[in-house]
C-alpha positions as a Markdown table, in Angstrom:
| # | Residue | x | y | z |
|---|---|---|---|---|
| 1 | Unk | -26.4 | -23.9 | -47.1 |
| 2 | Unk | -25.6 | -25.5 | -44.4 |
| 3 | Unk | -24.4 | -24.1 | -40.6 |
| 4 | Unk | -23.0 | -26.8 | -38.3 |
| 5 | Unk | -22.3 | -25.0 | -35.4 |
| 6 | Unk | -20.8 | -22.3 | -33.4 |
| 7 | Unk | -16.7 | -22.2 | -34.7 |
| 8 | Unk | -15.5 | -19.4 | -31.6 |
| 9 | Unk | -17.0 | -15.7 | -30.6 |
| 10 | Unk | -14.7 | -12.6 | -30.8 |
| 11 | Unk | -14.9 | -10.3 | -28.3 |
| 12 | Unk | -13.7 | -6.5 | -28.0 |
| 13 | Unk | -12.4 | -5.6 | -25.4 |
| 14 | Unk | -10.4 | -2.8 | -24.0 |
| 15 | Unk | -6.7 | -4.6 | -23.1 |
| 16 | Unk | -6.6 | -8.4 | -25.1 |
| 17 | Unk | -3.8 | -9.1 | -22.5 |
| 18 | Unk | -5.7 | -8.0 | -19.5 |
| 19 | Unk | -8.8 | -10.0 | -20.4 |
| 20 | Unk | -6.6 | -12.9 | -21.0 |
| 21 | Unk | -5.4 | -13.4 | -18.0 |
| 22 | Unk | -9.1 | -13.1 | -16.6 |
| 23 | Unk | -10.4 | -15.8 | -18.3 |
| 24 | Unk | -7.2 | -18.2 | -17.7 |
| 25 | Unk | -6.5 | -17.5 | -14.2 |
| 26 | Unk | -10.8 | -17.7 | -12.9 |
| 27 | Unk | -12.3 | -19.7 | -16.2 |
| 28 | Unk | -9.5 | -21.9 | -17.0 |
| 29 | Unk | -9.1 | -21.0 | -20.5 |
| 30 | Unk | -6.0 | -21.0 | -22.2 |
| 31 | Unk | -3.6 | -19.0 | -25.2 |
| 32 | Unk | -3.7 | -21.1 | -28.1 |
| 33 | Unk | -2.4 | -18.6 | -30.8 |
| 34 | Unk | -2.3 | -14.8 | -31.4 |
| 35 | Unk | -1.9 | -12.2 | -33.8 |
| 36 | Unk | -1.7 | -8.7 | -34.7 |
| 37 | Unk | -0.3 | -6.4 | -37.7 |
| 38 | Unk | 3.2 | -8.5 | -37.7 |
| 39 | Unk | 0.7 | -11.5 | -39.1 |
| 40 | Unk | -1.5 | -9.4 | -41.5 |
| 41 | Unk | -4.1 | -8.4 | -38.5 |
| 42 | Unk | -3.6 | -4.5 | -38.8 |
| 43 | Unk | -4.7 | -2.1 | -36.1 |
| 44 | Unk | -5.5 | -5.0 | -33.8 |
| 45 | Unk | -4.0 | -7.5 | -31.2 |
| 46 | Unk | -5.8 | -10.9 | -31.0 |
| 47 | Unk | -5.5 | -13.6 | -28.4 |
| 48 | Unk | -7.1 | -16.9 | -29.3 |
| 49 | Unk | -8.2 | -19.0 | -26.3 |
| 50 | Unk | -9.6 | -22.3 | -26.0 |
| 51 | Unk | -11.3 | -25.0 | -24.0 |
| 52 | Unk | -13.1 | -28.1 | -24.2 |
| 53 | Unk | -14.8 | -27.1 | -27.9 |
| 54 | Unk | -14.6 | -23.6 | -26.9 |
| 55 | Unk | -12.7 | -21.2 | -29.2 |
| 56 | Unk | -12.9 | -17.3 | -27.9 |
| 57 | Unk | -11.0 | -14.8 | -29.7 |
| 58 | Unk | -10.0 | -11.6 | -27.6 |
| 59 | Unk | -9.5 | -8.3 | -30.0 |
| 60 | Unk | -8.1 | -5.0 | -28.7 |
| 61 | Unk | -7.8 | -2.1 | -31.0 |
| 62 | Unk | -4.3 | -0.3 | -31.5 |
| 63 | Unk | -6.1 | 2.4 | -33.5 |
| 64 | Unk | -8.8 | 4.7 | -32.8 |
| 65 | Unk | -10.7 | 3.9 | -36.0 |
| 66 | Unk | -10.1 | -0.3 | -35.5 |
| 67 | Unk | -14.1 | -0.9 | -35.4 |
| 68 | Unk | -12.8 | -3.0 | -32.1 |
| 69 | Unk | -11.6 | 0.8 | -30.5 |
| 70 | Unk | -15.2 | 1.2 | -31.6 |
| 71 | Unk | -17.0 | -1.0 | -30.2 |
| 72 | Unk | -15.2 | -0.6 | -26.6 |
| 73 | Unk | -15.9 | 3.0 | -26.9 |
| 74 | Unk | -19.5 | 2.8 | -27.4 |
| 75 | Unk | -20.8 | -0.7 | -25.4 |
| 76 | Unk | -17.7 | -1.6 | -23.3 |
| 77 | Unk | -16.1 | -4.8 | -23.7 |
| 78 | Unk | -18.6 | -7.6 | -25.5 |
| 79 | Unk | -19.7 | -10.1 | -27.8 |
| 80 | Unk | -18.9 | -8.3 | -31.4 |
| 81 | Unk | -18.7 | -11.8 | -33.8 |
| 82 | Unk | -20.3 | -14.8 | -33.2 |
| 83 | Unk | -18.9 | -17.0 | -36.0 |
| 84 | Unk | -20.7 | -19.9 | -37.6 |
| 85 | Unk | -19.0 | -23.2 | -39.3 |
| 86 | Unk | -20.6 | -23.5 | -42.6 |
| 87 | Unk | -20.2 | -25.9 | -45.1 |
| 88 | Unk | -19.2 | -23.6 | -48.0 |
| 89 | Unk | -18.6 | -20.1 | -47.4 |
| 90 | Unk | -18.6 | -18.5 | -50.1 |
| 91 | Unk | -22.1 | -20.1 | -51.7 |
| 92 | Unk | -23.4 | -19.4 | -47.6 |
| 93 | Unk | -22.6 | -15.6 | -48.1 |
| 94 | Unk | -23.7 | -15.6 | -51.2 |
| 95 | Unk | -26.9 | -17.0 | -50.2 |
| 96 | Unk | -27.4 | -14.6 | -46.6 |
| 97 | Unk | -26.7 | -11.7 | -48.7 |
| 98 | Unk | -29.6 | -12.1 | -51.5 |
| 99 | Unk | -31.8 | -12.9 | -48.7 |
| 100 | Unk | -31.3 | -9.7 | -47.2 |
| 101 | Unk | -28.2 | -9.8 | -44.8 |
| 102 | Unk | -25.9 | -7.1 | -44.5 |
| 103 | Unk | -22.7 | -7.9 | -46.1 |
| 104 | Unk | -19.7 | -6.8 | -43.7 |
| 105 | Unk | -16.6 | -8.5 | -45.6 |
| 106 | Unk | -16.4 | -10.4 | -48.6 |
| 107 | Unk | -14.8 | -14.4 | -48.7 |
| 108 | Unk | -11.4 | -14.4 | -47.8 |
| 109 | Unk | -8.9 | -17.6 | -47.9 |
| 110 | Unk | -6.2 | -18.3 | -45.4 |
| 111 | Unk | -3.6 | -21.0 | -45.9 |
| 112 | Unk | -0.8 | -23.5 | -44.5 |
| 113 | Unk | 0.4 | -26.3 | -45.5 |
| 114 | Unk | -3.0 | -28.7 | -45.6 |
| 115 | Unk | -5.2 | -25.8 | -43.7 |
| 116 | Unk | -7.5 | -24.0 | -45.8 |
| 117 | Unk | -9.9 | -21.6 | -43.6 |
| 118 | Unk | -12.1 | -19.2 | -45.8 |
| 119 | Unk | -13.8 | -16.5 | -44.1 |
| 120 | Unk | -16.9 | -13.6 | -44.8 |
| 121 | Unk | -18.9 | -11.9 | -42.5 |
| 122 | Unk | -22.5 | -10.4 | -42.5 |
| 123 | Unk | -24.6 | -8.2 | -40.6 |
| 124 | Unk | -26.0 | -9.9 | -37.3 |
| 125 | Unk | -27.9 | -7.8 | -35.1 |
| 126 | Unk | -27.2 | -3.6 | -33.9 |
| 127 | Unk | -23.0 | -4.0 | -33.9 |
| 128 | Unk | -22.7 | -7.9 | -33.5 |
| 129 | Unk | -22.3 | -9.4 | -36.9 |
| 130 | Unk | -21.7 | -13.4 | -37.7 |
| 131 | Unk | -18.3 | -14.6 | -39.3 |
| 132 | Unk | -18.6 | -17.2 | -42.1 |
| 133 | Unk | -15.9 | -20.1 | -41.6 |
| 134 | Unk | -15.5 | -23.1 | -43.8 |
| 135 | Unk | -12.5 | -25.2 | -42.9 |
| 136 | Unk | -10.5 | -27.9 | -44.5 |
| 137 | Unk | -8.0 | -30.1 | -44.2 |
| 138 | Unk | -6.3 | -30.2 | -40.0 |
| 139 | Unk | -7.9 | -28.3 | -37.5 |
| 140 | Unk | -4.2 | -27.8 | -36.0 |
| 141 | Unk | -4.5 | -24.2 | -37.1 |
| 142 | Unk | -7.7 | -21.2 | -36.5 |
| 143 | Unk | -6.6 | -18.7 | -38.7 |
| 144 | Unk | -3.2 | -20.1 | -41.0 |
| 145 | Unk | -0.9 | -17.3 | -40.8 |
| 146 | Unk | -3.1 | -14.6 | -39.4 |
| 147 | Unk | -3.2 | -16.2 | -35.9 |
| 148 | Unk | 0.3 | -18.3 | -34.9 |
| 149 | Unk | -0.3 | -21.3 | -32.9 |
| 150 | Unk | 1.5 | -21.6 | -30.1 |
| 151 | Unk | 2.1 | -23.7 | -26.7 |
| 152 | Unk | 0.4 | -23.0 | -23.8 |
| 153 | Unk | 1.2 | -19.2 | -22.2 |
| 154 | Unk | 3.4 | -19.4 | -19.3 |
| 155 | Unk | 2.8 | -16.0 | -18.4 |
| 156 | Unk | -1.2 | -16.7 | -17.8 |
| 157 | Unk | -1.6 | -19.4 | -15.1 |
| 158 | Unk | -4.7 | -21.4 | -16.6 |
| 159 | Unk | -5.2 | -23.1 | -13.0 |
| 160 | Unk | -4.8 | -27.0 | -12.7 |
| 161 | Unk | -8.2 | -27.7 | -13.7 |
| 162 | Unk | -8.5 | -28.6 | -17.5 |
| 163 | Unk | -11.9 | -28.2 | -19.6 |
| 164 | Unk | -14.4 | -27.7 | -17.0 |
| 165 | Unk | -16.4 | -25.9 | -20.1 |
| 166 | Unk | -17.0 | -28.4 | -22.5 |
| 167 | Unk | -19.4 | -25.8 | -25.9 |
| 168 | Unk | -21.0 | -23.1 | -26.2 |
| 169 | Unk | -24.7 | -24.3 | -25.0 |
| 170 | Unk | -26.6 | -20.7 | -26.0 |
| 171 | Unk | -26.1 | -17.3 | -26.4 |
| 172 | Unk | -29.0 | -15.1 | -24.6 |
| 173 | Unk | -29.3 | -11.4 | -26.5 |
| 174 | Unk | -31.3 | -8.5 | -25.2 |
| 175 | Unk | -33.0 | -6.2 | -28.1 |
| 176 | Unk | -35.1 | -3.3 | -27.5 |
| 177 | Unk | -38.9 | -3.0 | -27.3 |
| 178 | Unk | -40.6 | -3.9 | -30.2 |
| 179 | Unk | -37.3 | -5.3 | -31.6 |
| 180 | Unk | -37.7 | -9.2 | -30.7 |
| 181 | Unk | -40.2 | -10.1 | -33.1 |
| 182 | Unk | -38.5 | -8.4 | -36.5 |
| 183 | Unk | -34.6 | -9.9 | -35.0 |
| 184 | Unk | -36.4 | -13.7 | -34.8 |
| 185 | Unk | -37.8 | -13.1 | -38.0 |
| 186 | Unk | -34.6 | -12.0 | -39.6 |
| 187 | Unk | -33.2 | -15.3 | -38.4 |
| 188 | Unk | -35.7 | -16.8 | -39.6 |
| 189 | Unk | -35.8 | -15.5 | -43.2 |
| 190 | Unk | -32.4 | -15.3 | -43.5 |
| 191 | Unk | -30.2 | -17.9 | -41.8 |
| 192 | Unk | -32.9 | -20.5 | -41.9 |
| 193 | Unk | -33.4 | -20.8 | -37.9 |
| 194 | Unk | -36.3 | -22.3 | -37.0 |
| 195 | Unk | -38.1 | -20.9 | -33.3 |
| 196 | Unk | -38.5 | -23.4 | -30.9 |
| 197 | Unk | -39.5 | -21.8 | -27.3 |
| 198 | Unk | -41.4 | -18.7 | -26.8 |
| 199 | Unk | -42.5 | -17.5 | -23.8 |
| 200 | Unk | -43.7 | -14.2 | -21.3 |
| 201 | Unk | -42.1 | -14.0 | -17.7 |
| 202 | Unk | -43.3 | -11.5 | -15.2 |
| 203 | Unk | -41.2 | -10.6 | -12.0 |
| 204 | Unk | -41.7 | -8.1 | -9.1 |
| 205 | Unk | -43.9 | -5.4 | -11.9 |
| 206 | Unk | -40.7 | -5.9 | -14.7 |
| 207 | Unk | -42.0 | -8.0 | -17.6 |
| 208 | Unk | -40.1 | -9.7 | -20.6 |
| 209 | Unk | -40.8 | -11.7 | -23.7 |
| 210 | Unk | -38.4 | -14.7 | -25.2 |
| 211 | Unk | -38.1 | -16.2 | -28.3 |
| 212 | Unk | -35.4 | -19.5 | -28.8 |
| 213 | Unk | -34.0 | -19.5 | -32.6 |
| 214 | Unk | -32.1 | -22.8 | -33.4 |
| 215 | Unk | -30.1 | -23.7 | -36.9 |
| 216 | Unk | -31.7 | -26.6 | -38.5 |
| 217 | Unk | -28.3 | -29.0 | -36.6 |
| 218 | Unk | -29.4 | -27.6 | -33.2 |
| 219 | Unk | -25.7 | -26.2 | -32.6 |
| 220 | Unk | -26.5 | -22.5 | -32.8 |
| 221 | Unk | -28.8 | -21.2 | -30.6 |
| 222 | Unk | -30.1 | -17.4 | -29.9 |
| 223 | Unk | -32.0 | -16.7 | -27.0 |
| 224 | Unk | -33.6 | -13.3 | -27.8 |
| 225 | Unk | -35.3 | -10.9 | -25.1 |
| 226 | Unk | -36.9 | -7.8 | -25.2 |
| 227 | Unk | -38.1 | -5.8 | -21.9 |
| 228 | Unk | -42.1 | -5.0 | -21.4 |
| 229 | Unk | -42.0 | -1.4 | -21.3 |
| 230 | Unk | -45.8 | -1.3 | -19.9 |
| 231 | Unk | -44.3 | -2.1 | -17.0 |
| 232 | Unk | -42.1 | -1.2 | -14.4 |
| 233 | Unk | -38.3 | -0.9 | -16.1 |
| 234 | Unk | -35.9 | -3.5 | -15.4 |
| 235 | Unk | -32.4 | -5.3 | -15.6 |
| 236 | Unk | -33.6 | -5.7 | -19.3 |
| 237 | Unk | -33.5 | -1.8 | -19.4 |
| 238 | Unk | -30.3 | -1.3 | -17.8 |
| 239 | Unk | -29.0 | -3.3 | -19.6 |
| 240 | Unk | -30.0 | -1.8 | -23.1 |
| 241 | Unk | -28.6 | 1.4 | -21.6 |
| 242 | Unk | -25.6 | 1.1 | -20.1 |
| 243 | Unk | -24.9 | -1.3 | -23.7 |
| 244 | Unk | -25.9 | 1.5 | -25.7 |
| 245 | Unk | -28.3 | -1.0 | -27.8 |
| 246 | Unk | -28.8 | -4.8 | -28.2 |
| 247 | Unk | -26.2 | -7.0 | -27.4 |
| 248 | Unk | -24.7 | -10.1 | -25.9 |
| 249 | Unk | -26.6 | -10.7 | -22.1 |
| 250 | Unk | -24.2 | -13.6 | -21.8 |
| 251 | Unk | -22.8 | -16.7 | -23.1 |
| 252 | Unk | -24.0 | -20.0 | -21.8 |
| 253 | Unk | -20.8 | -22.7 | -21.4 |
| 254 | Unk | -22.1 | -25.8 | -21.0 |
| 255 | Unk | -20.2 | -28.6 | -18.3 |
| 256 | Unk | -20.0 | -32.3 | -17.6 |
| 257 | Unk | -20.0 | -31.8 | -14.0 |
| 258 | Unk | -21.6 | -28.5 | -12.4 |
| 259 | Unk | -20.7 | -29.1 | -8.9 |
| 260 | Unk | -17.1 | -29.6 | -9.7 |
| 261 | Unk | -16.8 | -26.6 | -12.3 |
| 262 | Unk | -18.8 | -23.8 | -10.3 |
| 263 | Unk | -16.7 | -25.8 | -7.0 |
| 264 | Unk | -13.2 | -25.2 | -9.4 |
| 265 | Unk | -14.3 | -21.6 | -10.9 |
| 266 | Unk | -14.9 | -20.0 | -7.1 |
| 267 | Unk | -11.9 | -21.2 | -5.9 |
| 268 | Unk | -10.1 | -19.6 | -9.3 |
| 269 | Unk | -12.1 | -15.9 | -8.1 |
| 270 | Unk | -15.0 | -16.5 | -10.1 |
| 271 | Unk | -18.5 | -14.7 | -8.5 |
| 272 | Unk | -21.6 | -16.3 | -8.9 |
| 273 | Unk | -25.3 | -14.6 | -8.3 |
| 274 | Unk | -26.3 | -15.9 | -5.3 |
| 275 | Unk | -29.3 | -17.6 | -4.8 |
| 276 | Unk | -32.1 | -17.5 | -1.5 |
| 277 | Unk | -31.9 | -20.5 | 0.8 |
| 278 | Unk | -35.3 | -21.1 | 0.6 |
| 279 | Unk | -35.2 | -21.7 | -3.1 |
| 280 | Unk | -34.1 | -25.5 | -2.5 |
| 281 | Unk | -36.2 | -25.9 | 0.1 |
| 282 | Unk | -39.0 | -27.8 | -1.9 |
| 283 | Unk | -36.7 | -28.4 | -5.4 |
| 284 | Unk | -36.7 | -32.0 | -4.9 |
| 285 | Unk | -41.3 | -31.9 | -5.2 |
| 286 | Unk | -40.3 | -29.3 | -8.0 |
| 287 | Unk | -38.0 | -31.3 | -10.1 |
| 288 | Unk | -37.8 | -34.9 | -8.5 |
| 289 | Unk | -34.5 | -36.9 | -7.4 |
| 290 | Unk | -31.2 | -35.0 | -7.9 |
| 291 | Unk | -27.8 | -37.1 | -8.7 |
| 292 | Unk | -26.0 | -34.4 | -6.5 |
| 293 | Unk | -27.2 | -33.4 | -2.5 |
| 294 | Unk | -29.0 | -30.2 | -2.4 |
| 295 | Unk | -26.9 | -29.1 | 0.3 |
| 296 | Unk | -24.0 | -28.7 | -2.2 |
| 297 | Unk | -26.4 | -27.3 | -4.5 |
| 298 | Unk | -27.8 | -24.7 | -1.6 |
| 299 | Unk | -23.8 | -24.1 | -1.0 |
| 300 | Unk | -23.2 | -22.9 | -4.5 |
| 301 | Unk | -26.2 | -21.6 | -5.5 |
| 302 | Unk | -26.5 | -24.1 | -8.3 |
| 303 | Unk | -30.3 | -23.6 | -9.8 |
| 304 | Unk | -32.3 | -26.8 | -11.1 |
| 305 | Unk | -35.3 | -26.8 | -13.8 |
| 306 | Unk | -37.4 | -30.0 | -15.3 |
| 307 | Unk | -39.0 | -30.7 | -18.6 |
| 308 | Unk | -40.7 | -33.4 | -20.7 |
| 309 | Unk | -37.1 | -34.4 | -21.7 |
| 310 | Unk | -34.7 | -34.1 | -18.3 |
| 311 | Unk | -33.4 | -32.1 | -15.1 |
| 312 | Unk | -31.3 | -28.8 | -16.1 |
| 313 | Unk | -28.5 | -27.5 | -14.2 |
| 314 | Unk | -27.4 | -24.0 | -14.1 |
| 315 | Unk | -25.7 | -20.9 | -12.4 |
| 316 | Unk | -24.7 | -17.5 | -13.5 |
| 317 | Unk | -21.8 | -15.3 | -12.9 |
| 318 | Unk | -21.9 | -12.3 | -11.8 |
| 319 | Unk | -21.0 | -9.2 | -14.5 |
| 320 | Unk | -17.2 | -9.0 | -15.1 |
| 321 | Unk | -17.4 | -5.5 | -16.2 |
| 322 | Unk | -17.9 | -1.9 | -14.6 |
| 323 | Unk | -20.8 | -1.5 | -16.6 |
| 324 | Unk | -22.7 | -4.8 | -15.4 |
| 325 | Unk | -23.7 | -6.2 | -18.6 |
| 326 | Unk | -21.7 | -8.8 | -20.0 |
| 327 | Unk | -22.0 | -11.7 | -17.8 |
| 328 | Unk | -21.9 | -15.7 | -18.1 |
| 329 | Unk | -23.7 | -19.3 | -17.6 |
| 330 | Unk | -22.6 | -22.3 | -16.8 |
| 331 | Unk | -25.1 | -25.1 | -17.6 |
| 332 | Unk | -25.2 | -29.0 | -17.1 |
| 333 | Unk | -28.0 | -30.5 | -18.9 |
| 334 | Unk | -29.2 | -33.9 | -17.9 |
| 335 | Unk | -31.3 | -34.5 | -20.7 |
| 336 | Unk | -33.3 | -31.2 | -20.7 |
| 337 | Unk | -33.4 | -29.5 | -24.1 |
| 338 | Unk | -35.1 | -26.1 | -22.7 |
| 339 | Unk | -33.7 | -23.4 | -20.8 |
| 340 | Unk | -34.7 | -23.2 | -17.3 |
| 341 | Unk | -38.1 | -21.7 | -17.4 |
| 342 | Unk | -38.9 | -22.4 | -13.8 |
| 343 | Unk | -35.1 | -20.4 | -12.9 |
| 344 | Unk | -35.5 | -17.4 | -15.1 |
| 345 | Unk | -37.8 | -16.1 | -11.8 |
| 346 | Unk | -34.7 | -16.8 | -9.6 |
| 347 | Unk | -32.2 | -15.3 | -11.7 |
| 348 | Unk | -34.0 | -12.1 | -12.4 |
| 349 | Unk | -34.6 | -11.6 | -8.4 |
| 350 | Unk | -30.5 | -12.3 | -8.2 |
| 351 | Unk | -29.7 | -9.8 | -10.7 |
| 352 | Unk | -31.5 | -7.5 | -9.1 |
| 353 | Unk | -29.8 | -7.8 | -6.2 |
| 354 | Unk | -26.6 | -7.4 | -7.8 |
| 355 | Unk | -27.7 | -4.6 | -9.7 |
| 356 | Unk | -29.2 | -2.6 | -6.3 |
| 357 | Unk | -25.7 | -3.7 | -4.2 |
| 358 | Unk | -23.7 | -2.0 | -7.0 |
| 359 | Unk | -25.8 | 1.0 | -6.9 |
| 360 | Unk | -25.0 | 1.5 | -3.3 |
């Protein structure tokens, strides 16, 4: 069994089209293909968008008992399927399932001409479950006959900027209390992730613990957080309730460039946490020379950790939804291999802001 990497997330949202147009016209994303129950996809509408190695697929129930009508119901729009490229499909379900994993939907095959895509699905964690996908022959096509390719949208500007986001770096998931230990050991006993980073982070009285699980070729990795009820509740809380359970915090997009794409993405409408002045007033003793002026970095909030391995570059979007929980990363790594430890105080202080300025 072997799991090479993230193939694309699928998320559930309330109006595909809508959420489309979002991501296009302020990420820069753009409509590679879509389906719905004229290509085999029934009760649903699908919009596949792409850039850089980023595949997202955007589902909208046309039913109410489409588990997508669901999902929206329950936790808002979200993260419902983060699929995996495996090596062999069926023997990888197969394989997940007698070692204890959920199974959601049995291997399917989808053809045309020389594409051969074969797909299964198994339980994840609360709602989110993983999609299978073993593909041969060209990668022209996603999903051969359920999702038709086509040009670029003209009806969704995608903004004159191409591929700021390059892959999916990390996916951060908050679980409740007592739940991060059993999740990391499900991914552990069953997938064959191995945990790399640990770690406890206190801020203001609201506590958290972390655990990092990476697949074996490093190109999956689950950031998993769970809120210290002993003390004082926290963004971690609100966002287990307003989510109805554990779910997708936010999807980290990883860049070539930060300066340029967080410059490109406010310009397109796109709002970032902001981050206190002072902050960069010592980075340089913090994390040494920068290849970028801290001014610019002070102008867009752009944060900046060190480890044994590099300098880390990050910033993170406000919440795109009325509920504030889904929300995104961007992240330039210049050699790190962690996750900005030395930001995670930063970015909880932001969020909190954001959180208390909503409430008003």
């Amino acid at each position: 069994m072997k799991v090479s990497g993230i193939d694309h997330i699928e998320l559930y949202v309330g109006d595909a089209r809508q959420a489309a147009f979002y991501y296009c016209t302020a990420f820069g994303f753009r409509i590679y293909g879509q389906g719905g129950p004229e290509t085999g996809l029934k009760g649903q509408r699908s919009l596949l968008l792409g850039q850089g190695d980023v595949r997202m697929v955007l589902t909208s129930g046309l039913v109410p008992d489409h588990p997508a009508t669901e999902y929206v119901r329950r936790h808002g729009d979200g993260v419902a399927v983060i699929a995996m490229e495996v090596d062999d499909t069926e023997q990888t379900y197969a394989t997940l399932v007698e070692r204890g994993a959920g199974a959601v939907a049995s291997p399917a095959r989808y053809a045309l001409g020389d594409a051969t895509v074969t797909v299964a699905e198994v339980s994840g964690f609360s709602d989110v479950t993983h999609r299978l996908v073993e593909r041969e022959g060209p990668r022209a096509e996603f999903l051969p006959g359920a999702i038709h390719m086509s040009t670029v949208d003209e009806n969704v500007d995608a903004g004159e900027d191409d591929e700021l986001l390059r892959t999916i770096d990390h996916i951060a998931i908050c679980v409740p209390a007592q739940a991060l230990a059993p999740t990391a050991k499900y991914y552990e006993d069953v997938f064959g992730f191995t945990e790399i980073f640990e770690e406890y982070i206190e801020v203001g009285g609201q506590g958290m613990d972390s655990k990092v699980v990476q697949s074996d070729s490093k190109q999956v990795t689950l950031t998993l957080i769970e809120p210290d009820t002993a003390r004082r509740p926290g963004q971690i809380d609100d966002f287990l309730q307003w989510h109805a359970g554990a779910g997708v915090q936010h999807v980290a997009f990883s860049t070539g460039n930060i300066v340029a794409a967080v410059t490109s993405l406010a310009e397109h409408g796109v709002r970032f946490l902001g981050t206190p002045g002072s902050y960069y007033d010592t980075l340089t003793e913090r994390v040494g020379e920068l290849d970028a002026p801290i001014e610019k970095l002070r102008e867009l909030g752009v944060l900046v950790d060190r480890d044994h391995w590099g300098q880390l570059l990050q910033i993170f979007t406000e919440s795109m939804h009325v509920r504030r929980t889904l929300f995104l990363e961007i992240i330039e790594r210049r050699g790190a291999l962690t996750f900005g430890s030395g930001n995670i105080k930063a970015l909880y202080e932001a969020k909190n802001r954001e959180l208390t300025g909503a409430a008003r």
